[in-house]
C-alpha positions as CSV (number, residue, x, y, z in Angstrom):
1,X,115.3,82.1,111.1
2,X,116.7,81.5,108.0
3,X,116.9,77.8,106.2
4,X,119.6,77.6,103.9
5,X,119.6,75.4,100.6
6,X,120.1,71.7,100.9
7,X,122.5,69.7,98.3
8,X,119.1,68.1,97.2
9,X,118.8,71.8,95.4
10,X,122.1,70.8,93.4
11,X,121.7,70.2,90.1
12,X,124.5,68.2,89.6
13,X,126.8,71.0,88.4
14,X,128.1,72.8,91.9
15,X,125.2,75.1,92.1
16,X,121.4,75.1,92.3
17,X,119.1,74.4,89.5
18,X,116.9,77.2,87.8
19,X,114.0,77.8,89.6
20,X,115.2,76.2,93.1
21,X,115.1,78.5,96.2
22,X,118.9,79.1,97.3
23,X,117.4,79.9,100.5
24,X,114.8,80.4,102.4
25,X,113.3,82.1,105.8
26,X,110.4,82.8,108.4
27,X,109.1,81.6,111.6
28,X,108.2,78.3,111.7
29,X,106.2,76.8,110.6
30,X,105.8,79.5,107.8
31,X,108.1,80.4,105.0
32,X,107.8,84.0,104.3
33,X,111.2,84.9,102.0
34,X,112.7,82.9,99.5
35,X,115.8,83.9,97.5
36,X,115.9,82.0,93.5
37,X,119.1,81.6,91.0
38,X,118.0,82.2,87.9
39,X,120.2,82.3,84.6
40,X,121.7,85.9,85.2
41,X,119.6,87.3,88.1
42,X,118.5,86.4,91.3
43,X,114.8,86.9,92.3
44,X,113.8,87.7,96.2
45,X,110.5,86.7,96.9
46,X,108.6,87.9,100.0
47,X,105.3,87.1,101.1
48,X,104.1,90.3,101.9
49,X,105.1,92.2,99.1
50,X,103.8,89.4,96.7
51,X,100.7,89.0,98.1
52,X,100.1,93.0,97.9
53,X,101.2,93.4,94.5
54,X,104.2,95.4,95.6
55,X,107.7,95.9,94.2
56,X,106.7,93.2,91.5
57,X,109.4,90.7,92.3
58,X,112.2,92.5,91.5
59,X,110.3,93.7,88.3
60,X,110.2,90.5,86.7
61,X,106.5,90.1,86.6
62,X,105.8,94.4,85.5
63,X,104.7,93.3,81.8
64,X,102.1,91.1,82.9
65,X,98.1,91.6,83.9
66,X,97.7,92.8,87.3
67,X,94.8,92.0,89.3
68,X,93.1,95.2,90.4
69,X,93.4,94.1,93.8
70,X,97.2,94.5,93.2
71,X,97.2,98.1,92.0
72,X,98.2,101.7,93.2
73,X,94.6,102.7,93.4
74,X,93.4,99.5,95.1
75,X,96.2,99.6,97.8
76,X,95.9,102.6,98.2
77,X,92.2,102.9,99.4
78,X,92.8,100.3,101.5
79,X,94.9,102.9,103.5
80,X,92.9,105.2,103.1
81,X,89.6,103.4,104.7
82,X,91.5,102.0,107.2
83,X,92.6,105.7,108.2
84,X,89.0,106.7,108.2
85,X,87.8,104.3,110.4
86,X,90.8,105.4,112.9
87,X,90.3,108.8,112.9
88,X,86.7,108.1,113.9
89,X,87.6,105.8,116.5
90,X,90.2,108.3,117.8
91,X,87.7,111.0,117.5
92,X,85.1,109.5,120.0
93,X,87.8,108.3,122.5
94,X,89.0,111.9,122.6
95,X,85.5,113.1,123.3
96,X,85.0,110.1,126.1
97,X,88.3,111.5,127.8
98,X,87.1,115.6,128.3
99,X,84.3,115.4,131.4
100,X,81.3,115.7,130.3
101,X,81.9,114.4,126.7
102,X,82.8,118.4,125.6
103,X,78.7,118.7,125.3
104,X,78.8,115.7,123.4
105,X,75.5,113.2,124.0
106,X,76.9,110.0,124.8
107,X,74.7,108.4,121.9
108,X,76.5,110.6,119.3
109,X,79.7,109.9,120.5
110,X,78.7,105.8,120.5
111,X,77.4,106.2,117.4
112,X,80.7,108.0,116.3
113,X,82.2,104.6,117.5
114,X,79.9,102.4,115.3
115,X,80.6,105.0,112.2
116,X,84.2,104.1,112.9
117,X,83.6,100.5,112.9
118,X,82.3,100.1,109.7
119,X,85.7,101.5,107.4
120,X,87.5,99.0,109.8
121,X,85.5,96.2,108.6
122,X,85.7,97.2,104.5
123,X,89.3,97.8,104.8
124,X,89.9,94.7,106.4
125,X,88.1,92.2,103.9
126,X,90.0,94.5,101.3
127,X,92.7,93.6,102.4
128,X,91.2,90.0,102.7
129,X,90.7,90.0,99.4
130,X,94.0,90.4,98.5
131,X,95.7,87.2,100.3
132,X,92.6,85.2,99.3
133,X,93.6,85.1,95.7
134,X,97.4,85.3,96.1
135,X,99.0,82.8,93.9
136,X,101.2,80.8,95.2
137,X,104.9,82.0,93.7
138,X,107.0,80.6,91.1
139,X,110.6,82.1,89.5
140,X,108.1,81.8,85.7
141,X,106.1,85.1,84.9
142,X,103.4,83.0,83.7
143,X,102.6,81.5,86.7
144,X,101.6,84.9,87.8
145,X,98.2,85.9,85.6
146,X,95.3,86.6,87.6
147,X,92.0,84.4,88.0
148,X,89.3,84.7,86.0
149,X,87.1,84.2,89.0
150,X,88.7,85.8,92.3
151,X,88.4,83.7,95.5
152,X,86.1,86.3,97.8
153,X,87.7,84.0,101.0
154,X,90.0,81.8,100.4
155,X,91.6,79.3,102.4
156,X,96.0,79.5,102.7
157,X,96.6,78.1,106.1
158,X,100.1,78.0,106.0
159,X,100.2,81.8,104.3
160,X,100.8,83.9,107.7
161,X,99.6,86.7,105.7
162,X,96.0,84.8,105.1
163,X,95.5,83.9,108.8
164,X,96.4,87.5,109.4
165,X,94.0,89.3,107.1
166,X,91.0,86.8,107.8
167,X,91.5,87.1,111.7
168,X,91.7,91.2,111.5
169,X,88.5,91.1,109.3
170,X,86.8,88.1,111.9
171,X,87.7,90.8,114.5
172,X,86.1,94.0,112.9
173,X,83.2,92.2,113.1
174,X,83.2,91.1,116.4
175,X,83.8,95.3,116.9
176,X,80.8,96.0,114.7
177,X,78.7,93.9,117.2
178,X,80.4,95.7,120.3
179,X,79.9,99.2,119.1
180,X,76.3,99.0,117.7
181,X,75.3,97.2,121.2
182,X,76.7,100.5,122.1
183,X,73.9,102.4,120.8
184,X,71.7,100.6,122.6
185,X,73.8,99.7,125.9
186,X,71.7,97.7,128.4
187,X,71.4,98.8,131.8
188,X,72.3,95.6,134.1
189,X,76.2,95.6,134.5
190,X,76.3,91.8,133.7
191,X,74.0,92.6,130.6
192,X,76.6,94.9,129.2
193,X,79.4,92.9,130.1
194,X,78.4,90.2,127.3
195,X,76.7,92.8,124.9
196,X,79.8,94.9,125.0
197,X,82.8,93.9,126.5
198,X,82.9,90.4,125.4
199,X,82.9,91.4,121.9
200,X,85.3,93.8,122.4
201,X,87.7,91.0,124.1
202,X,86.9,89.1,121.4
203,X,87.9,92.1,118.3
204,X,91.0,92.8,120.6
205,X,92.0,89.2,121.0
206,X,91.8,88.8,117.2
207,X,93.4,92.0,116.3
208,X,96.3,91.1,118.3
209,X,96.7,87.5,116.8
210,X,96.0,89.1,113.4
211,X,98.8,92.3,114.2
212,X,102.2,89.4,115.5
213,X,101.0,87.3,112.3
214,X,101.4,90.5,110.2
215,X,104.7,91.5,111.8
216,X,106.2,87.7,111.6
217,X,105.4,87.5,107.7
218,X,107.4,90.9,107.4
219,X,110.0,90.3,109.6
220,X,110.8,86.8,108.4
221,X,111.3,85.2,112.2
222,X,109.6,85.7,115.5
223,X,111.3,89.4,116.3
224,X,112.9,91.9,113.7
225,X,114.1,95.6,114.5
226,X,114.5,97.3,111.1
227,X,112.8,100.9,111.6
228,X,113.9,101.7,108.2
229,X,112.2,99.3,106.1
230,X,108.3,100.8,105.4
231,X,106.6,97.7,105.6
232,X,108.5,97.1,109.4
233,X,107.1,100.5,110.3
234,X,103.5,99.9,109.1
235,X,103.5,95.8,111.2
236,X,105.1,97.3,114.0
237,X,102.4,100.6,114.3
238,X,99.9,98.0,114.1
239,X,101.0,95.9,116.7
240,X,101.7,98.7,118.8
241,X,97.9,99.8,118.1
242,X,96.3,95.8,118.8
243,X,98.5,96.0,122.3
244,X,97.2,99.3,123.3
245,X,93.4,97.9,122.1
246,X,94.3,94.7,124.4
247,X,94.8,97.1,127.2
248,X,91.5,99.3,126.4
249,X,89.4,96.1,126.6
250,X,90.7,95.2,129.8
251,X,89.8,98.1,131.1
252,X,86.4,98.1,129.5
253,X,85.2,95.2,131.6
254,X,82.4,96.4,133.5
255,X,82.3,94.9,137.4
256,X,79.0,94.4,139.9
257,X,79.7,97.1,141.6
258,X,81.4,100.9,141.5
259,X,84.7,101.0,140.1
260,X,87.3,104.1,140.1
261,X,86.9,106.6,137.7
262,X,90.4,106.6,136.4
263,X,89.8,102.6,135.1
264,X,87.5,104.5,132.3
265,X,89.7,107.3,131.8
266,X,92.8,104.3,130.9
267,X,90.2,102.6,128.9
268,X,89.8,105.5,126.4
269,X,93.7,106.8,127.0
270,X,94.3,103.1,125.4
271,X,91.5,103.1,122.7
272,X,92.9,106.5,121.7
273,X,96.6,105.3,121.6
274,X,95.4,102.6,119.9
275,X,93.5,104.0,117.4
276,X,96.2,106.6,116.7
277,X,98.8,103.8,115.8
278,X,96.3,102.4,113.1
279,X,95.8,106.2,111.6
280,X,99.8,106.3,111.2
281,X,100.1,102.6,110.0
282,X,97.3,103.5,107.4
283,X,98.8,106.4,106.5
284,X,101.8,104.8,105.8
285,X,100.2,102.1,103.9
286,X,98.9,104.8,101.1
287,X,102.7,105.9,101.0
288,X,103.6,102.3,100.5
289,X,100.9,101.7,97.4
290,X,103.1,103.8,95.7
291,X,105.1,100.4,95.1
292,X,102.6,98.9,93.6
293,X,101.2,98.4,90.0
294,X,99.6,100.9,88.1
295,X,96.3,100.4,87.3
């Protein structure tokens, strides 16, 4: 929802003073947009695209230093690790779905898992990285220059887009944990339930909270439809990819006794659909770093 300007933003003349937000907007109780009167322009700030380093406000700021983890380059292997990791994830849920794992030994195909895990998790703090040392924005340039000494956490509670980078990267490793205990799967079903599937709840849990935090800070509110804005596309992929996870680890839950075979075919249908929509939103990511600084 968007809040408009109050007449305390007046400066006394009929219209707002330099430097004072004519309006602002995002789910509460987060402000994600912001729209600033300056003498002869007006500057559109969103959170997103200012914590990424992209479309440099309205190329106010293109003169000044840019943090390398505001480039092209820098944004763009993001993508491009986030991709690997998906393709490897997609990879072993395709070999789990053909009978017999296609010749496969299960422990390659687990270990293909854990391979996959591992891009997720460097991708993720990355990205991390990013929102950790995002300054918080002002209409003057020179509020903009980077730190000397980048924050390697951070802590922006009320930045959407910090709770949702820290949350994803909390979650990788709760997937690290679940796929290397795959390697190494214990045999009683109780045994694997905590070793595997409760770190996998965990992961999927997080991943979801991390993927409707995402699509809130882009979309400005609780629900958006704009399928022709790139950063829409590459929030709503994602979330698509955390419900789909959600479902997989559902699935994965492993009961005391025999359980249909189909319940483990649905698991890996999901994992796979899941893992697909975070191959397209990475993909789309690389395109996006195009908006980004040079380096």
């Amino acid at each position: 929802m968007e809040r408009l300007r109050t007449p305390d933003d007046e400066d006394g003349h009929g219209g707002p003073s330099p430097g004072t937000p004519m309006a602002t907007a995002g789910a509460w109780p987060f402000v994600t947009l912001r729209r600033y009167h300056l003498p002869g322009r007006r500057v559109v700030w969103r959170d997103r695209q200012h914590r990424k380093g992209l479309a440099r406000e309205a190329r106010a700021l293109e003169a000044l230093p840019v943090a390398f983890w505001q480039t092209q380059i820098y944004n763009f292997y993001v993508g491009l690790i986030f991709a690997v990791g998906s393709f490897l994830f997609m990879l072993g849920s395709a070999l789990s779905l053909i009978p017999g794992n296609a010749g496969v030994p299960l422990h390659i195909v687990n270990a293909i898992f854990f391979a996959g895990s591992v891009p997720f998790t460097t991708a993720a703090y990355m990205q991390h990285l990013q929102a950790a040392n995002a300054s918080a924005f002002a209409p003057d340039p020179a509020a903009h220059l980077p730190r000397e000494r980048p924050s390697l956490i951070g802590w922006h509670p009320r930045s959407p887009g910090w709770l949702s980078t820290f949350t994803q990267f909390i979650g990788t490793l709760a997937f690290n944990v679940n796929t290397y205990d795959g390697l190494h799967a214990p045999a009683r079903w109780y045994m694997q339930d905590l070793a595997l599937w409760l770190p996998d709840m965990v992961g999927s849990v997080l991943f979801l909270v991390s993927a409707y935090l995402a699509f809130i800070e882009t979309s400005h509110g609780y629900w958006s439809w704009k399928p022709r804005e790139l950063a829409w596309q590459i929030v709503f992929v994602n979330l698509a990819g955390c419900v789909a996870f959600m479902v997989a680890a559902v699935f994965a839950y492993v009961p005391r006794g025999a359980e249909p075979a189909w319940i483990g075919a649905a698991s890996n249908a999901n994992l796979f659909a899941g893992a697909l929509c975070f191959f397209i939103g990475a993909a789309l990511s690389m395109r996006e770093s195009r908006l980004a600084a040079p380096a």
